[in-house]
C-alpha positions in Angstrom: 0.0 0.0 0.0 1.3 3.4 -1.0 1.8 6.0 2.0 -1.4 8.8 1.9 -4.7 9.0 1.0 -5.0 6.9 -1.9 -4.9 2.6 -1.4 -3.3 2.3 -4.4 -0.9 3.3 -6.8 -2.7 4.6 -10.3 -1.9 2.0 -12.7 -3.5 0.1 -15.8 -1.7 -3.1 -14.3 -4.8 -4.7 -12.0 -1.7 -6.4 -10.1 -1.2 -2.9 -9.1 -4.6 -1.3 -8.8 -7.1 -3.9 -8.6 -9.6 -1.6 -7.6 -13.2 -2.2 -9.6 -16.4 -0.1 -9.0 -17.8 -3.1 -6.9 -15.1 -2.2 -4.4 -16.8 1.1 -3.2 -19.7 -1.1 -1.6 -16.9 -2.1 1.3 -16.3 -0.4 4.3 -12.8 0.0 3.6 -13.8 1.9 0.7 -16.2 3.8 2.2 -14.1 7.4 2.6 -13.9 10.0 -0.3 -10.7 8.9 -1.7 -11.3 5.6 -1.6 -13.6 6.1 -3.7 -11.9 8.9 -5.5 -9.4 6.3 -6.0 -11.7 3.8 -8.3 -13.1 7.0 -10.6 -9.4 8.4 -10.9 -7.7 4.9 -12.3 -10.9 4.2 -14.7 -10.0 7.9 -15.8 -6.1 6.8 -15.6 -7.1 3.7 -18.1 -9.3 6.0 -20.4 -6.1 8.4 -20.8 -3.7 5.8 -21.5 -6.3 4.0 -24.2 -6.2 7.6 -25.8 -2.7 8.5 -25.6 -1.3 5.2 -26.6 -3.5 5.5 -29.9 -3.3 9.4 -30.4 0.5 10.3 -29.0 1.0 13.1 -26.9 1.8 16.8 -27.6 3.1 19.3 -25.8 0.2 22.1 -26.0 -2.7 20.6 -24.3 -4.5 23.3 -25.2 -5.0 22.5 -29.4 -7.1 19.7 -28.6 -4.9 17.6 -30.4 -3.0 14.2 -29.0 -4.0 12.3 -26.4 -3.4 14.3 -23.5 -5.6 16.8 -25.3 -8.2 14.8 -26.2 -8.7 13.6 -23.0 -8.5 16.9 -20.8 -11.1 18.3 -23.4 -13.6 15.3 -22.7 -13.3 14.9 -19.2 -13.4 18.7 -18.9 -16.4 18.7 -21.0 -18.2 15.8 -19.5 -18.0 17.6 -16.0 -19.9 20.5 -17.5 -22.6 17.6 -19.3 -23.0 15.6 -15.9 -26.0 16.3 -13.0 -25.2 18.0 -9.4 -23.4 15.1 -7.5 -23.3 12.6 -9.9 -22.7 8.9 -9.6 -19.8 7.2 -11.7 -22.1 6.0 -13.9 -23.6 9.5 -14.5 -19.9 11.3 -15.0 -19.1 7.9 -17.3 -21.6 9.0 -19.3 -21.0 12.3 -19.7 -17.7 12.0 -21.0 -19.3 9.6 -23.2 -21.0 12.4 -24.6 -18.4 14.5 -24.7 -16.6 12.5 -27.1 -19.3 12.2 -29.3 -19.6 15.9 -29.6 -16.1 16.5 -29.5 -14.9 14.4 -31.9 -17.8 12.7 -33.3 -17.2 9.4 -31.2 -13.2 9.1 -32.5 -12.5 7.8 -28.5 -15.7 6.3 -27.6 -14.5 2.6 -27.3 -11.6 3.6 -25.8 -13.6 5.2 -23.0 -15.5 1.9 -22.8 -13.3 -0.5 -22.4 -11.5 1.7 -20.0 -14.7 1.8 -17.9 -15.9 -1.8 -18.2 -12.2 -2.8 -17.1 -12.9 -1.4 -13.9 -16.6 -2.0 -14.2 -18.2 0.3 -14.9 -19.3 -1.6 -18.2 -22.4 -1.7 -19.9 -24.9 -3.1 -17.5 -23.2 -1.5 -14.5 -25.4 -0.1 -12.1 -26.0 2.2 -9.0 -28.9 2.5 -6.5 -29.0 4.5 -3.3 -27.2 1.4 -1.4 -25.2 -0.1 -3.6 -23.1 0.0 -6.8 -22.9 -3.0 -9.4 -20.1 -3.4 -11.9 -20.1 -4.9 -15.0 -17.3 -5.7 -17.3 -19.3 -5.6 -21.0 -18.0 -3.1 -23.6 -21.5 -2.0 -26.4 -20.9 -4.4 -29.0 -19.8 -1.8 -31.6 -16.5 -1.5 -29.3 -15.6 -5.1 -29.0 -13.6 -5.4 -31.7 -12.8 -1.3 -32.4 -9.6 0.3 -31.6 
């Protein structure tokens, strides 16, 4: 376990994180950055998808590269989400920020980022308790 407030390193190795969305139902889990922790290495997966397709450039700010890409749609997807979202809800948004910033270019690669840490498909939330789901939509399982 790393020293602070996180329980685990970010990484796209689950032998190093192997934090998935059913993990925020445990007590352990149950503080803000325990949680935090799950929603920033699904976010962590999503940039590396991008990055390792698109490259990375030094001007985040031309929208271009992966780094860009991704600041742009998470960025975005914070102004598309409700008040107090749940994963599910933010997932979503950046979802839809993709598709409206560059007409669905890094959709799959948002997905299976999310469903790797499980916040697939058929995921799910009530008031009480959060269900993962590893299933990407099947016009992702095969796409880049």
């Amino acid at each position: 376990m790393p020293e602070g407030i996180r329980p685990y390193l970010y990484s796209t190795k689950m032998e190093v994180n192997p934090t998935t969305y059913e993990i925020i139902n445990t007590p352990d889990f149950s503080g803000v950055h325990a949680k935090g922790c799950v929603w920033a290495n699904a976010l962590y997966e999503g940039y590396w998808n991008i990055v390792d397709e698109e490259g990375w450039v030094e001007d985040i700010y031309s929208r271009q590269g992966g780094n860009g890409i991704v600041l742009q749609d998470v960025v975005d997807g914070m102004k598309l989400q409700p008040c107090n979202p749940t994963f599910l809800e933010a997932r979503d948004a950046i979802l839809l920020a993709d598709e409206t910033n560059y007409a669905g270019r890094n959709v799959c690669r948002w997905w299976r980022a999310f469903a790797k840490r499980g916040m697939g498909l058929y995921a799910s939330t009530t008031a009480t308790r959060a269900t993962e789901d590893f299933t990407v939509p099947p016009d992702c399982e095969e796409a880049k």
